[in-house]
C-alpha positions, 0 to 999 in steps of 0.5 A: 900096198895092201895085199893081204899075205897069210890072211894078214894085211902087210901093214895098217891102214893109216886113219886120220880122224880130224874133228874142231875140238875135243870138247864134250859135245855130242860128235866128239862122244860119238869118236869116243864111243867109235875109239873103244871098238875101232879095229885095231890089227887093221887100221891104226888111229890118229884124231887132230884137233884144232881150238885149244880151249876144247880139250875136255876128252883128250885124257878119254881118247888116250886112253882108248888108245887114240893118240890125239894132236893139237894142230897148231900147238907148236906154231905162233902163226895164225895159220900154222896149223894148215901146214901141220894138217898138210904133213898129216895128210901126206902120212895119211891113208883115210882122212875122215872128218867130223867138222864142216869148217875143217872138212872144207880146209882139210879138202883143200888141203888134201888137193895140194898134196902130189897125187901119190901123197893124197890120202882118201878125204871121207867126212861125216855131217853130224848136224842139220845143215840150216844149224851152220853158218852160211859161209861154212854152208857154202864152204861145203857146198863148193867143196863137198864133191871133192869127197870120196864118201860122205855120211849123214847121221841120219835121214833128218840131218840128209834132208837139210843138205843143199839138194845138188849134193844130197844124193852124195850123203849115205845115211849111217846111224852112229851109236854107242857102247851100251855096256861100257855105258852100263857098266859106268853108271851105279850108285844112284842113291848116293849120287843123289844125295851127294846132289841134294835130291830130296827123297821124292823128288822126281829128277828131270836131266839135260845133257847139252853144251851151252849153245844156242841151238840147244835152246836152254832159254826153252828148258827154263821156260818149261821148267818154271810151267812145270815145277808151278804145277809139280813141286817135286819136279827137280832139274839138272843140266850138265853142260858148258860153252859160251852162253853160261853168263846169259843163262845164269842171268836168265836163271836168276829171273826165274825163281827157280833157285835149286829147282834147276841146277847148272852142274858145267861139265862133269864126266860123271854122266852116266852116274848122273843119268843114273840118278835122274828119273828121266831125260830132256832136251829142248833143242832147236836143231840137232843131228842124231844126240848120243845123250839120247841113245845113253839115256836109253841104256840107262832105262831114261824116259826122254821128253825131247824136241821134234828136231832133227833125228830126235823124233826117229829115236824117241818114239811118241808115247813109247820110249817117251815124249816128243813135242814141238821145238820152242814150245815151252807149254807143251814141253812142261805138259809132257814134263810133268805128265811124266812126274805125276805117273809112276807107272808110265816112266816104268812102263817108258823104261823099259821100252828105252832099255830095248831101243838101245839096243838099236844104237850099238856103235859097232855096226857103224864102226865096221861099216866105215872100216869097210869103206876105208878098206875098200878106197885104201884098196883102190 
């Protein structure tokens, strides 16, 4: 079936992607970043989703060149959108899934389908394990070695996985498309007036849905210590999710004011990111944040949390800052260390626009294909 004739395959390798949602969150950037490098005279791409309330990236994917699908859409019962991923499934060759709740169904799923229909399931974890929830760490547990392969993002998301599957797991590091990152960002100085931005004012820039591990309570915390020592110190967040009312109700107990700015969701981020004079995140867990790889294209110091694959990309007094999680004293020094030295940042700058070139999305992009190939195969 997938013999190849005159230095051609008879046909394309059919690629099921399957993810929650196509919200703004970091996995679903890092597919987005994958569909613009994607081998497509080999391999042809498909991505279903589930939650009908996260569809931010669907126009980005169309245009990519992705062909995305709500599972469920058309069906008014509960589960109905099981038996549209099992007819996906049976049209599938590869079904490679970035979610632990649907790659514990989508296993399962596949199981029921008559050997010859049975696409390959590959699945990739994005996020410490200690981050979900027991049944879904369970889920996974039982039905993880129905994989055919499986990636973590990077070694500190590897070792939260339950040590019997662990050997499983091969650690691929994803990344992004430095140029299209570049290319998209310019305008800084009108960018920042149309923010308000006083000439001066040193910007601080948050990318981080509205969760609770992101730990904004941490950023505030931090952002009111350091903004009492350093006036000019400005902070942006761009986000949204389920915590916006508890966060604005916490915000307002900061006296703060427009010393920190919820923006909610904007696909302006590389204008953004432009804008700003560094980049945090407070996170209490995290996987490997593509925010931190495209802050590092745009020449961003990072002030960052010691989680996850955080302090493997951001390096301690080179391309940043790294200080404990839930620690806002130590997280507002290094805040304001950063604001207070012009030179610093500078030097920092440069060192981030060097480390991105560690992160470039095609190495993992080809490496998965190779995998693809490789079971299609067999």
């Amino acid at each position: 079936m997938y013999g190849e004739e005159s230095g051609k395959p008879k046909r394309r390798i059919r690629v099921l992607w399957l993810i929650k949602g196509l919200g703004p969150g970091g996995a679903e950037q890092l597919l987005l970043q994958a569909a613009r490098v994607v081998d497509r005279e080999r391999f042809s791409y498909e991505i279903a989703y589930v939650r009908p309330d996260k569809t931010h990236l669907v126009p980005e994917f169309e245009a990519a060149g992705i062909p995305t699908r709500r599972l469920g859409a058309g069906s008014t019962a509960r589960a109905g959108w099981l038996r549209e991923l099992r007819d996906l499934l049976a049209t599938s060759d590869i079904a490679h899934v970035h979610s632990p709740v649907l790659a514990a169904a989508t296993r399962l799923t596949a199981l029921s389908l008559p050997r010859q229909r049975r696409p390959h399931v590959v699945t990739t974890e994005h996020n410490e394990w200690t981050s979900h929830r027991l049944p879904t760490r369970l889920a996974n547990a039982v039905t993880g070695p129905l994989d055919e392969h499986t990636w973590a993002v990077s070694d500190e998301v590897r070792a939260t996985v339950w040590g019997p599957l662990r050997s499983r797991f091969e650690v691929l590091v994803h990344g992004i498309d430095p140029a299209s990152v570049t290319t998209g960002a310019a305008g800084r100085e009108e960018t920042r007036r149309s923010l308000g931005i006083a000439t001066g004012e040193v910007v601080s820039l948050t990318v981080a849905n509205l969760r609770r591990n992101k730990d904004y309570p941490n950023l505030l915390e931090a952002a009111r210590l350091a903004t009492a020592r350093e006036p000019r110190l400005r902070f942006l967040s761009v986000g949204q999710g389920p915590l916006k009312d508890e966060l604005n109700a916490l915000h307002a107990t900061t006296g703060l004011g427009d010393r920190f700015t919820f923006l909610g969701f904007r696909r302006d981020i590389h204008e953004l990111m432009a804008a700003a004079d560094m980049f945090t995140l407070s996170s209490a867990h995290e996987g490997l944040p593509v925010a931190v790889m495209e802050a590092f294209a745009l020449g961003l110091p990072v002030v960052a949390t010691a989680v996850g694959g955080v302090p493997t990309q951001v390096r301690d007094g080179r391309e940043g800052r790294v200080v404990p999680p839930g620690d806002p004293a130590a997280l507002a020094d290094a805040l304001v260390a950063l604001a207070q030295d012009d030179a610093l940042r500078a030097q920092m700058s440069r060192a981030a626009r060097l480390r991105s070139a560690d992160y470039d999305i095609r190495g993992a992009v080809r490496e998965q294909e190779r995998i693809y190939a490789e079971l299609a195969a067999g």
